[in-house]
Structures are given as structure tokens and as C-alpha cells.
N, C-alpha and C positions, 0 to 999 in steps of 0.2 A: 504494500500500500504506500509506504513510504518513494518508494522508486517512481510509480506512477505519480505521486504525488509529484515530485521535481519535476519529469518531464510534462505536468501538467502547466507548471510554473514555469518553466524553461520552455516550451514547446511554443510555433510560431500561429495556430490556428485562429486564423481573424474571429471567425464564428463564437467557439468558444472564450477567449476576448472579450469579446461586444459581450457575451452574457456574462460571464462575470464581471464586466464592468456597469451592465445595469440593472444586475442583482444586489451586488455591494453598494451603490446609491441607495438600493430601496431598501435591504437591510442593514445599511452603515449605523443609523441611529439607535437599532433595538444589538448592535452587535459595539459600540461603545459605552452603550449603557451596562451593557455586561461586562465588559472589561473594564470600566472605571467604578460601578458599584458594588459587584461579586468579584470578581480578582485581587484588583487594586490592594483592597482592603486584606486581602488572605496572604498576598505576598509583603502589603504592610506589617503584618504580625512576625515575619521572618527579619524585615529591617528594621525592629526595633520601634514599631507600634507608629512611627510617622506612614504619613502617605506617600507611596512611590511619584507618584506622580508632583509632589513637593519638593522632590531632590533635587538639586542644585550645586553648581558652583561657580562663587560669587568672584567675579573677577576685580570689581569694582564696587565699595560700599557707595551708598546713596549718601549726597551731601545736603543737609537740612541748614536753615537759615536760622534766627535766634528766635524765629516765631516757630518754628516748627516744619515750615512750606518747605520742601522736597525743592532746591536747589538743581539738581544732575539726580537721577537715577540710577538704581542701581543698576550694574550690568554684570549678567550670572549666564552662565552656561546651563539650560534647561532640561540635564541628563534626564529628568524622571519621567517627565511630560516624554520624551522622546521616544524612553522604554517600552512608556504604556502604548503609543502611536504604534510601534515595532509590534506589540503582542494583540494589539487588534487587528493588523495587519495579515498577522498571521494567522490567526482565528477566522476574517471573512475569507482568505485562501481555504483553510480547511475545508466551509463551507461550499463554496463556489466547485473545488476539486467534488466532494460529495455530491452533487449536483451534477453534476457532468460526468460523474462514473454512472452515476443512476441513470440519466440519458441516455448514456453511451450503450449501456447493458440493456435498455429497452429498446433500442434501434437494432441493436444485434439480433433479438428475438423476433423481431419484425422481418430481418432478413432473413433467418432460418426459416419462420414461417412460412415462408412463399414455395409455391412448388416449384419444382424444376423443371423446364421445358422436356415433351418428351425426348430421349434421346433415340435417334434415327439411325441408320448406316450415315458411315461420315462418306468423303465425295471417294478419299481415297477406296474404299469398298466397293462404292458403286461401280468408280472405273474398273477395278477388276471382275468385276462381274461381267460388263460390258466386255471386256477383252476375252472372259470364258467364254460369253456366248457366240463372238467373232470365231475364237479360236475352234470350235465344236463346227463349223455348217463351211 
């Protein structure tokens, strides 16, 4: 499954493309929402109870005035947010490849289904036939 999986991902088929690309539009939002509310959260518990998606690093602190007002902003490298983009990524591919084996295996059975032309003397037979009955008279 794994193997199929890559060349589903690595493979050039416009067709299958196009549908996962506008499968994932229409499941993007119920397939983030699973990743940022059910994941997020469970793989937060392995880093120390913060949210992944909060992880960061800060290149530059935020400079405040004597009033308070944010001066420069900070600027941080946004590794967590990134993460989580990366494993929902990988979650609507799962989906998408599922979809498309299921496809693929109902197309198949549709071609199986079909019968197969009768099969006849091919031409090669006939001519020899034709040559036996030259050769006879």
C-alpha cells in the first residue's frame, strides 16, 4: 500500500490530479479541522503540553515603546504552524490515494465484466484452409 501510495504521489496522471485536487478543496476544511483539533492537541501532550502549532523560533524580539505600542514586531520562524500544514498534507494525500485505489479497483471490475468478443479462426487459419482446399482439387 505504501509503494502504491508514492507512485500515486509521484505519478504524472492529469485525471487523477484534477480529483484530488478538487477533493482536497472540498475536504480541506473538515481535514484541518482534524488535524488542528484531534492531532495537534495529542502530539501536544508528547511536547510538553504546548500546542504544536505555537512552536516557534524567534529571531527577533518585538520592540515596544514606553506606552506599550509594539514599535517592530517580532520576527520568528513559524516551525509548528509548518508541521501541522506538513501532516495535513499528508492526511488529504492518504485520503485522495484511498479514493482512487477504490476507483481504480471499481473500473477494473467493470472491465473484467465485459465479455469477450467471440473468438473466431484468426486470418492466419483461414488462409491455410484456403491453401488445403487449392491444394486437394
Amino acid at each position: 500500500m505504501l509503494k502504491e501510495f508514492k507512485e500515486f504521489i509521484t505519478g504524472g496522471n492529469v485525471i487523477e490530479f484534477a480529483v484530488a485536487v478538487i477533493m482536497a478543496g472540498a475536504i480541506g476544511a473538515v481535514v484541518k479541522g482534524f488535524v488542528s483539533n484531534i492531532i495537534m492537541p495529542i502530539v501536544g501532550v508528547f511536547t510538553g503540553g504546548a500546542s504544536l502549532a505555537d512552536k516557534k523560533y524567534v529571531l527577533s524580539e518585538a520592540v515596544s515603546d514606553a506606552a506599550g505600542k509594539v514599535t517592530t514586531p517580532e520576527n520568528a520562524i513559524l516551525y509548528g504552524a509548518w508541521i501541522d500544514t506538513i501532516i495535513n498534507l499528508i492526511i488529504v494525500g492518504l485520503v485522495m490515494f484511498l479514493m482512487i485505489k477504490a476507483y481504480n479497483n471499481m473500473k477494473k471490475k467493470e472491465a473484467e465484466a465485459a465479455p469477450a468478443p467471440p473468438a473466431g479462426p484468426s486470418q492466419e487459419d483461414l488462409l491455410a484452409e484456403i491453401r488445403d482446399l487449392l491444394a486437394k482439387k
